[in-house]
C-alpha positions as CSV (number, residue, x, y, z in Angstrom):
1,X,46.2,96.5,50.2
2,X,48.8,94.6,51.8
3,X,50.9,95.7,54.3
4,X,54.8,94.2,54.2
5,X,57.5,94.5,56.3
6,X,61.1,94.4,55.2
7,X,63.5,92.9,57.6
8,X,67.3,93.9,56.3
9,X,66.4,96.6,54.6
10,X,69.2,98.4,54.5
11,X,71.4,95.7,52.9
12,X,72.3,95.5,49.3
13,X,69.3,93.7,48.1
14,X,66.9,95.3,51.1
15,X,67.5,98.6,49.9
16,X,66.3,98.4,46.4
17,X,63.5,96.0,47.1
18,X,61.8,98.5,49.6
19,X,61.8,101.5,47.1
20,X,59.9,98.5,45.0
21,X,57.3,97.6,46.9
22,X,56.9,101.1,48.2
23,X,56.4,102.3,44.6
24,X,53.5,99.2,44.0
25,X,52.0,99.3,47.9
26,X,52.8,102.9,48.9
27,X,55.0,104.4,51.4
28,X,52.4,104.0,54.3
29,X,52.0,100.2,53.7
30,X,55.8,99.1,53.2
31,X,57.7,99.7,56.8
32,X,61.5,99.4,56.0
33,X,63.4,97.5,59.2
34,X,67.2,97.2,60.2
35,X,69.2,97.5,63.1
36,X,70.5,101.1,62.4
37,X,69.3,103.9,61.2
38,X,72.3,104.3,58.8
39,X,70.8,103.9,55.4
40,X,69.4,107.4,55.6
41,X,67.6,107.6,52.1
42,X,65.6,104.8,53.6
43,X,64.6,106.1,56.9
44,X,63.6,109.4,54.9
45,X,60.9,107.8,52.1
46,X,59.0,105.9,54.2
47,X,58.1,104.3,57.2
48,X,61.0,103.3,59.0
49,X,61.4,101.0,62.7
50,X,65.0,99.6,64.3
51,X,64.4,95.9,64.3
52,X,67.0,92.5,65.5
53,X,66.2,90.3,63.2
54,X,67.1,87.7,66.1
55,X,64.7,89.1,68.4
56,X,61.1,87.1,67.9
57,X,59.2,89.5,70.5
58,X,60.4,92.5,68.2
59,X,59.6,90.7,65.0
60,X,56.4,89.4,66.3
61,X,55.3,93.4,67.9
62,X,56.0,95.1,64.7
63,X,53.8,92.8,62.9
64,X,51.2,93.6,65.6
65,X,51.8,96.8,65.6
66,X,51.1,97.5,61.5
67,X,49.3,94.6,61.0
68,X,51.6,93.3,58.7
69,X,50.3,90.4,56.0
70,X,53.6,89.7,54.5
71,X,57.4,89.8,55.2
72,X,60.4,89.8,53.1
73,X,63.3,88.2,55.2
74,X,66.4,90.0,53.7
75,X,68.5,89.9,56.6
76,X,71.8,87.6,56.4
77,X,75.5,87.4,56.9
78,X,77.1,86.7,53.7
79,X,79.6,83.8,52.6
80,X,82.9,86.1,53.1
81,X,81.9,87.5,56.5
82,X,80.1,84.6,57.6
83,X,83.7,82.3,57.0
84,X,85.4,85.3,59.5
85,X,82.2,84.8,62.4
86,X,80.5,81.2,61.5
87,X,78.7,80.9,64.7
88,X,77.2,84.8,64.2
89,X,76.7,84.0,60.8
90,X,74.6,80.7,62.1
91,X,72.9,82.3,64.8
92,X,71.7,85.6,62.4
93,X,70.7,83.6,59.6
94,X,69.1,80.2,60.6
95,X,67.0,82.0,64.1
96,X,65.3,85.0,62.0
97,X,64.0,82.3,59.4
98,X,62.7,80.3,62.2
99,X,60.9,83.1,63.8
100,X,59.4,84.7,60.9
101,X,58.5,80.6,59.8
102,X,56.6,80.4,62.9
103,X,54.8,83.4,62.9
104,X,53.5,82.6,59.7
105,X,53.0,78.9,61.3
106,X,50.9,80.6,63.9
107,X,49.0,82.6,61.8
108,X,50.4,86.2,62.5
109,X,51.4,86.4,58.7
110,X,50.1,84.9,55.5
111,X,53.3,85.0,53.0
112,X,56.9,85.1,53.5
113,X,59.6,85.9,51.0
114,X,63.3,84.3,52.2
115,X,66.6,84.4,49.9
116,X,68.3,81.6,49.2
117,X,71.7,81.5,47.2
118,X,74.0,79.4,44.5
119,X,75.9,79.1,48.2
120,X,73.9,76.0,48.9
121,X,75.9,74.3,46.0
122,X,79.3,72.7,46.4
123,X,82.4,71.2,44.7
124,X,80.3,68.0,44.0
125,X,77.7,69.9,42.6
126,X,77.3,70.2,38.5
127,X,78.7,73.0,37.5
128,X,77.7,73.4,34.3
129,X,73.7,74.2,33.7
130,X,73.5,73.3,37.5
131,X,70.1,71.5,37.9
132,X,67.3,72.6,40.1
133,X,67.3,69.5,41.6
134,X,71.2,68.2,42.8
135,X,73.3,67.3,45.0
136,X,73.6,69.8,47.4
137,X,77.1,69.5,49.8
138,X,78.1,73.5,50.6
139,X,81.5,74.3,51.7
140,X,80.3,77.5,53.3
141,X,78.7,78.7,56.7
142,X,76.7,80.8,54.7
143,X,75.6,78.3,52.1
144,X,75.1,75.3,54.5
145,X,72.8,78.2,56.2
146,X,70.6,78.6,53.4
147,X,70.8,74.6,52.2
148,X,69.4,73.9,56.0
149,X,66.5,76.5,55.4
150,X,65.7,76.1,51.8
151,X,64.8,72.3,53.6
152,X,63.2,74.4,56.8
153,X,61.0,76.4,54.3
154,X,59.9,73.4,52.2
155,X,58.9,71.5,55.8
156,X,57.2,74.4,57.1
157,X,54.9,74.5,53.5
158,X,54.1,70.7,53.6
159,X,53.7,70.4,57.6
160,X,51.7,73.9,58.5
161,X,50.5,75.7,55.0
162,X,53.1,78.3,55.2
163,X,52.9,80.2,52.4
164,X,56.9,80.9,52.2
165,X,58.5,81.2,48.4
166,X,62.5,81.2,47.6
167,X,64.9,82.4,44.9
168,X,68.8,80.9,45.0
169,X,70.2,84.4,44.0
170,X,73.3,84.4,42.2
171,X,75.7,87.6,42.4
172,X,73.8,91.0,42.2
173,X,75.0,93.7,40.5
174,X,73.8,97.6,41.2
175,X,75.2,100.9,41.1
176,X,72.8,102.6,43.5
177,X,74.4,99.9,46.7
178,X,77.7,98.3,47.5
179,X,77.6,94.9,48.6
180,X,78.0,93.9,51.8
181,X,80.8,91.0,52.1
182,X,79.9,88.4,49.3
183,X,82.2,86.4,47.3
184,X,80.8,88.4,44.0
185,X,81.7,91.7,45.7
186,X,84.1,92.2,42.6
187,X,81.6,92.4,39.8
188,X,80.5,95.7,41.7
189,X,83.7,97.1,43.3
190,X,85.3,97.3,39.6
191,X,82.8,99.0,37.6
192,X,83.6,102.0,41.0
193,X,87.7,101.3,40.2
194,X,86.9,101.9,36.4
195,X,85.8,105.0,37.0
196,X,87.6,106.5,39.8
197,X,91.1,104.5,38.9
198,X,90.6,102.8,35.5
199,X,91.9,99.6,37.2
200,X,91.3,97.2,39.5
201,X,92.9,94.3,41.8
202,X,90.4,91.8,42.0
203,X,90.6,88.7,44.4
204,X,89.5,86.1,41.9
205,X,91.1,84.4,39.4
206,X,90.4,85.4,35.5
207,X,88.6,82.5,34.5
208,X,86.7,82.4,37.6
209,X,83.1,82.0,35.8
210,X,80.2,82.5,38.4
211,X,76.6,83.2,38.0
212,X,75.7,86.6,37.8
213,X,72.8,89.3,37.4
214,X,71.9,93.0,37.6
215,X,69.8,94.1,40.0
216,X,66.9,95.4,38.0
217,X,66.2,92.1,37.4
218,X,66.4,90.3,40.8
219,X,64.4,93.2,41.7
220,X,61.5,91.7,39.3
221,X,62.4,88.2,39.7
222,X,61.3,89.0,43.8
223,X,58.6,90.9,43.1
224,X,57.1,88.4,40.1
225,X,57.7,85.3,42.4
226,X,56.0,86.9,45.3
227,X,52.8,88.5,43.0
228,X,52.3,84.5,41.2
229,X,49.2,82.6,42.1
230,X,50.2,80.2,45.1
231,X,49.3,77.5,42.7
232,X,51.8,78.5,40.1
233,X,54.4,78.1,42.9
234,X,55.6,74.4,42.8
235,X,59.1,74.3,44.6
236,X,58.9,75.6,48.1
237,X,62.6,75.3,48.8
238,X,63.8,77.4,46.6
239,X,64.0,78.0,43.0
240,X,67.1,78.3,40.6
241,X,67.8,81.8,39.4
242,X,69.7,83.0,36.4
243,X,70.5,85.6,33.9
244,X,74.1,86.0,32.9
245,X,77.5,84.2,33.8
246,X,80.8,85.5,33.0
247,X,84.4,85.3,34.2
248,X,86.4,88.7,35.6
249,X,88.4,89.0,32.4
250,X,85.3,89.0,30.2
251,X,83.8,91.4,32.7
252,X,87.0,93.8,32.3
253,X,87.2,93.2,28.3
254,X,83.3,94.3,28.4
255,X,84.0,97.5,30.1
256,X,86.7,98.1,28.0
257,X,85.0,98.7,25.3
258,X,83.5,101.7,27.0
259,X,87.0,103.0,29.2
260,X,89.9,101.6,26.5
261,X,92.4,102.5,29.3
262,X,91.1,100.5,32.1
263,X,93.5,97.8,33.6
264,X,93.0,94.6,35.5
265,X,95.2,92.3,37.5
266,X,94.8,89.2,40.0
267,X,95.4,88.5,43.2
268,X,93.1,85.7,44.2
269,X,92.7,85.3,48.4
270,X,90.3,83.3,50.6
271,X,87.3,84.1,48.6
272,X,88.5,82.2,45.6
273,X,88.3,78.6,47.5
274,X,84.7,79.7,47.8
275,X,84.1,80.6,44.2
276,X,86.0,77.6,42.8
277,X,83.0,75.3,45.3
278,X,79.9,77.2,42.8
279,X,78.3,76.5,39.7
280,X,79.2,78.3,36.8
281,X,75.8,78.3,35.1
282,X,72.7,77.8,36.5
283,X,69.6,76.1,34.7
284,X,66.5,78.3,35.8
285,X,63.7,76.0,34.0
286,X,61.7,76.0,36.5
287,X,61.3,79.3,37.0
288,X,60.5,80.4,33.7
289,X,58.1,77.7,33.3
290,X,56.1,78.0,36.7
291,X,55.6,81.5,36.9
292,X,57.1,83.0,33.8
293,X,60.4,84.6,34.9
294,X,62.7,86.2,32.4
295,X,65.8,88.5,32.5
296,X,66.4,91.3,30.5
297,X,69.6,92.4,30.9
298,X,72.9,90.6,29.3
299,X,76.4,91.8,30.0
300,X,76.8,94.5,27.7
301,X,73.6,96.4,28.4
302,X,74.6,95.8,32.3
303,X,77.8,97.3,31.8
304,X,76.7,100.0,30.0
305,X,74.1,101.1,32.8
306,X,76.4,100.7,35.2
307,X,79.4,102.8,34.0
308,X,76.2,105.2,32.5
309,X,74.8,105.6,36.0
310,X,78.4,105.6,38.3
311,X,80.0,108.3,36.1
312,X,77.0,110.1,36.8
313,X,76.9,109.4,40.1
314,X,81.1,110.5,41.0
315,X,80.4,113.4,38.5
316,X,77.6,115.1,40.6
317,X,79.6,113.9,43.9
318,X,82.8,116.3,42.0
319,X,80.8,119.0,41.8
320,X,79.2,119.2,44.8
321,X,82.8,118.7,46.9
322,X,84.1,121.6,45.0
């Protein structure tokens, strides 16, 4: 059985991915990491350690010390944050990919999962059906971050073996976690305002059209990538992911059908320059052909799952308060 460890587990991604794996490997054999013990639900379910994901001696001794075979990398300063603290943003993300790449280089581990993002595109980039392969000039901290190590992970495969597989995520959508300082933070924060305000302000334009997809299925898409034969994995930089794309007044008009009363208006600020630099859609080919990813969940049937689950969630939250 293998034994993973989870670096960032407690981000928005990190989160869901360990109740995942803990579900397929068992609590015992999934150990949960981050630099706090904030995210209490999962320090409770499972094992649980206090890790720097910039610290290689504290990486290297929890490895040791479970006998870890494969780590997930999820740790990361995203594109709005990162544009406030570049050089944090640089340190954080580029050093805890080296040092989990060379602890697979030196044998300590024998697979490693690291996120990439539609970040690594740029204004020059096609926006439409964005190829896997394309030109590739990021405006970003964060997205010249993972541009440098989608090329690190590739090198590190060709030069040492390293088995190291990648997945350009494009905005994640879940009700269970908020999102931690991304440029597709709205496409969360409003299904919350819908419920608790029926409206929203949101810091993008209307026709901002971005890449999109719920978190059920970038769950999946992780875990599919990460179960394939190493054979089936051809591109060892990263590959394209996609599901849905839609703009902010779509995404209002489809909640609407379900809150008739809910209200939207725009007041675009320095995450819209960042938007404006992405791709629109994203063609996933690859993907789907190497190791037979698919999504299952389109905009409607995300919406409704969403509002479903929040109301649910701020109704039990009522109740208990009072």
């Amino acid at each position: 059985m293998s034994k993973v460890l989870i670096i960032g587990a407690g981000g928005q991604i990190g989160s869901e991915l360990t109740h995942k794996l803990r579900e397929i490997h068992g609590n015992n054999n999934v150990i949960a990491s981050d630099i706090s013990f904030s995210n209490k639900d999962l320090v409770n379910s499972g094992l649980f350690e206090i890790l720097d994901a910039k610290d290689y001696n504290a990486i290297k001794n929890c490895i040791e010390k479970y006998n870890i075979d494969t780590v997930y990398l999820m740790a990361a300063m995203l594109s709005a944050t990162g544009e406030k603290h570049p050089m944090m943003a640089w340190d954080l993300n580029m050093n805890s990919l080296f040092h989990v790449l060379n602890l697979a280089k030196e044998g300590a581990i024998k697979k490693v999962f690291w996120p990439s993002s539609i970040a690594v595109f740029g204004p020059t980039t096609p926006s439409i059906q964005t190829p896997q392969h394309t030109i590739m000039e990021p405006t970003t901290v964060y997205g010249i971050t993972k541009q440098v190590g989608e090329r690190w992970c590739e090198y590190y495969h060709k030069q040492y073996g390293v088995d190291v597989r990648s997945l350009r995520y494009p905005g994640i959508i879940s009700w269970k976690t908020m999102p931690g300082g991304g440029t597709t933070d709205y496409a969360v924060e409003i299904y919350h305002k819908a419920i608790t305000d029926k409206s929203y302000e949101c810091f993008l334009s209307e026709e901002t059209e971005l890449p999109m997809m719920f978190m059920d299925d970038a769950i999946n898409a992780t875990v599919n990538i990460m179960q394939a034969p190493s054979e089936a994995i051809k591109i060892r930089s990263a590959y394209n992911l996609a599901a849905i794309s839609f703009t902010p007044k779509e995404l209002a008009a489809a909640i609407k059908r379900f809150i008739p009363e809910f209200e939207i208006n725009y007041n675009p600020d320095f995450r819209q320059k960042i938007a404006d630099s992405w791709p629109k859609s994203i063609d996933d080919t690859s993907a789907r052909t190497d190791w037979n990813w698919k999504h299952h969940y389109d905009l409607k049937a995300m919406t409704l799952e969403m509002l479903k689950q929040l109301k649910s969630k701020y109704d039990s939250e009522a109740e208990f308060s009072s």
